[in-house]
C-alpha positions as CSV (number, residue, x, y, z in Angstrom):
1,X,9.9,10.0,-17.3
2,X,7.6,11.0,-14.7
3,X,6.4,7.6,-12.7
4,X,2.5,7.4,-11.7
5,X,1.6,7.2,-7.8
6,X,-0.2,4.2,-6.3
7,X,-1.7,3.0,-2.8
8,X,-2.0,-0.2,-2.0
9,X,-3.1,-2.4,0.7
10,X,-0.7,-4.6,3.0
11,X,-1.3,-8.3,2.7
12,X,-3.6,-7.9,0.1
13,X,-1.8,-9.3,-2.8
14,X,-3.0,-11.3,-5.8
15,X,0.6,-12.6,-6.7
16,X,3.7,-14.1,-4.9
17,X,4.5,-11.8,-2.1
18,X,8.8,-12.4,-1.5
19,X,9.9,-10.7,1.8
20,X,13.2,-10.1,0.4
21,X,15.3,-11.2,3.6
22,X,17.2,-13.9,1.6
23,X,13.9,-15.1,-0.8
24,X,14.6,-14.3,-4.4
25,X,11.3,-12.6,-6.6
26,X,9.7,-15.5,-8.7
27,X,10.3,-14.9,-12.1
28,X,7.2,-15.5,-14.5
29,X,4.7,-14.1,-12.2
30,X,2.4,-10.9,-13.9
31,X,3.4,-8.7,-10.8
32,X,6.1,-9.8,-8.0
33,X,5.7,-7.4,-4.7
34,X,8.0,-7.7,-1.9
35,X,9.3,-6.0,0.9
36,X,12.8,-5.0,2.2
37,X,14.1,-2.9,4.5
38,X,16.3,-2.6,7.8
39,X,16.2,-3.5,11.3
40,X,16.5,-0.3,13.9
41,X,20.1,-1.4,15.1
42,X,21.4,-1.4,11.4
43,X,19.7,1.7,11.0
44,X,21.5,3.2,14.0
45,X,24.7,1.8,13.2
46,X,24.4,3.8,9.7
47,X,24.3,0.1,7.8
48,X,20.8,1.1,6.0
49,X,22.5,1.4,2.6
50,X,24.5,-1.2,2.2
51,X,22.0,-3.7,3.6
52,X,19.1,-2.4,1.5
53,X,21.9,-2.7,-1.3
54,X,22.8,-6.3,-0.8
55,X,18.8,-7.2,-0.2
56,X,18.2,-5.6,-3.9
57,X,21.4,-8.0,-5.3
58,X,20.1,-11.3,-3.8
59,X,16.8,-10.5,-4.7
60,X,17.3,-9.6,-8.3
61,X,20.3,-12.4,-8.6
62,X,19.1,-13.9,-12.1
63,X,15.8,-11.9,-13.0
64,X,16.2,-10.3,-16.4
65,X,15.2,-6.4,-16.8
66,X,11.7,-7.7,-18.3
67,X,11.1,-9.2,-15.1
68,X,12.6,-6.6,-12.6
69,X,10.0,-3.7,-14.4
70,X,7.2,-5.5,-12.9
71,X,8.4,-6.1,-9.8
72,X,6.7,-3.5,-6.7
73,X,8.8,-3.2,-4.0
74,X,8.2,-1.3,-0.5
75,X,10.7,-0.1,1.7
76,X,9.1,-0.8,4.9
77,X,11.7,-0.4,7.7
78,X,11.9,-2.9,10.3
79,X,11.6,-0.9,13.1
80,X,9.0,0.9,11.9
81,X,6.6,-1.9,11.3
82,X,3.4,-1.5,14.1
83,X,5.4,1.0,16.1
84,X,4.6,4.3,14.7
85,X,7.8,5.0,14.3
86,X,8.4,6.0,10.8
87,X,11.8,7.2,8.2
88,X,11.7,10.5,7.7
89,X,10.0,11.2,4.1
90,X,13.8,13.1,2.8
91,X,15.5,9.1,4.5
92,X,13.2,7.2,2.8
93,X,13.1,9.0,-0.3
94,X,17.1,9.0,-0.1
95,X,17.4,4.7,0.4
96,X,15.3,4.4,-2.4
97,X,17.5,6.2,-4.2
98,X,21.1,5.1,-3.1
99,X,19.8,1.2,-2.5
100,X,17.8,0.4,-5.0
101,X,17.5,3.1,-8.4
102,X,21.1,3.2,-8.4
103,X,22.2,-0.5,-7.9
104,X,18.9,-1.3,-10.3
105,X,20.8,1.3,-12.9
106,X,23.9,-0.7,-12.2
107,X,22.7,-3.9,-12.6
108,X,20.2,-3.2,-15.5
109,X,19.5,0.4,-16.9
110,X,18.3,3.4,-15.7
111,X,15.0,2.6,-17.8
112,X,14.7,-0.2,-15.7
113,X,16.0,1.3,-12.6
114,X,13.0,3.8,-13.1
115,X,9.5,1.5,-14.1
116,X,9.9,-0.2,-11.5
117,X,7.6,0.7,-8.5
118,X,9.4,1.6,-5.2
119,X,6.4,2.4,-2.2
120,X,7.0,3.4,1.7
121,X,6.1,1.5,4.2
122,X,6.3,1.6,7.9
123,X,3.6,3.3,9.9
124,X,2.1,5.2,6.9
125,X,-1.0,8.0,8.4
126,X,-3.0,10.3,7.3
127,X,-0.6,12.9,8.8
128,X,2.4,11.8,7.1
129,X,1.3,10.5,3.7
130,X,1.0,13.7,2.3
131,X,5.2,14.3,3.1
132,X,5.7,10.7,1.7
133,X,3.9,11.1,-1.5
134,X,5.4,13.8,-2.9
135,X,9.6,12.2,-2.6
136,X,10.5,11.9,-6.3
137,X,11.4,8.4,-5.5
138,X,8.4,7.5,-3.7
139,X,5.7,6.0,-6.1
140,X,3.0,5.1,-3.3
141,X,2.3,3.7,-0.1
142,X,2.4,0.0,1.6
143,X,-0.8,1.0,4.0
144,X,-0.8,-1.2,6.8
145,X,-2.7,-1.1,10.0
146,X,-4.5,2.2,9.0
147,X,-5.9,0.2,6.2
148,X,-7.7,-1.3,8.7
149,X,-9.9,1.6,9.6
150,X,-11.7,3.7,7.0
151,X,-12.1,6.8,8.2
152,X,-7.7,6.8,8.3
153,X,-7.0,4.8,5.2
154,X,-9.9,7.3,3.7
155,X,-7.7,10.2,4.7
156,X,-4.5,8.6,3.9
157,X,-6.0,8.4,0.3
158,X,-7.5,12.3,0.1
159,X,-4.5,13.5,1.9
160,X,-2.4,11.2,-1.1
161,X,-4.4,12.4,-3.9
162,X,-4.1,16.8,-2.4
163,X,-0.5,16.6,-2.2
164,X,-0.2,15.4,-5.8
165,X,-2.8,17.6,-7.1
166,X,-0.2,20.6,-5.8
167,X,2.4,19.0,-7.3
């Protein structure tokens, strides 16, 4: 089942935003977005996975598979927040699938695993989104700062839309 690609704009939620460090997603809500992702020295240390893996566990702790397909979720690294640092489109695409599609199958279905939205985050440009977009486990982008200025969120949209189109 092929999943549909989708920009959006940091802090620019209509529903509960959960910054899944601990918070669980509100059940009940039409859409539940939230963020997880790890800081550089887990990263380094090779602990990406398994935190990621126990971030999706808390966070999902007691939601029933209804709920979980309409959650939207970015992976927005820690250490790549503001820096310009950014996960390399294959590591991204790679956590997504280890820490979250595959404990999501475990702990629901992979039906379940796969409607819900999974977007990267972490110093998203025009000159990267294009590599980003294209990750079968990449649905979208969490734009932040660029967002801010239209000429680059402009681009980061174009640039989105081009890579699909060869797709």
């Amino acid at each position: 089942m092929a999943r549909p690609s989708c920009l959006s704009l940091s802090k620019l939620c209509t529903h509960y935003t959960a910054t899944l460090s601990g918070e669980r997603l509100l059940p009940g809500c039409t859409s539940t977005k939230g963020c997880i992702g790890e800081s550089l020295e887990q990263n380094r240390a090779g602990e990406t996975v398994p935190f990621v893996t126990a971030q999706i566990h808390g966070a999902f702790a007691g939601i029933s598979a209804a709920e979980a397909r309409r959650v939207v979720l970015a992976y927005e690294p820690i250490w790549a927040i503001g820096t310009g640092l950014t996960a390399t489109p294959e590591d991204a695409d790679r956590i997504i699938r280890e820490a979250i599609r595959e404990v999501l199958t475990a702990l629901y279905d992979a039906e379940t695993a796969q409607a819900l939205r999974v977007q990267y985050g972490g110093s998203v440009k025009p000159e990267n989104m294009a590599d980003f977009i294209v990750m079968p486990e990449i649905d979208g982008a969490l734009v932040g700062g660029a967002s801010l200025k239209e000429a680059s969120f402009s681009a980061i949209v174009k640039n989105a839309l081009a890579a699909l189109a060869k797709a």
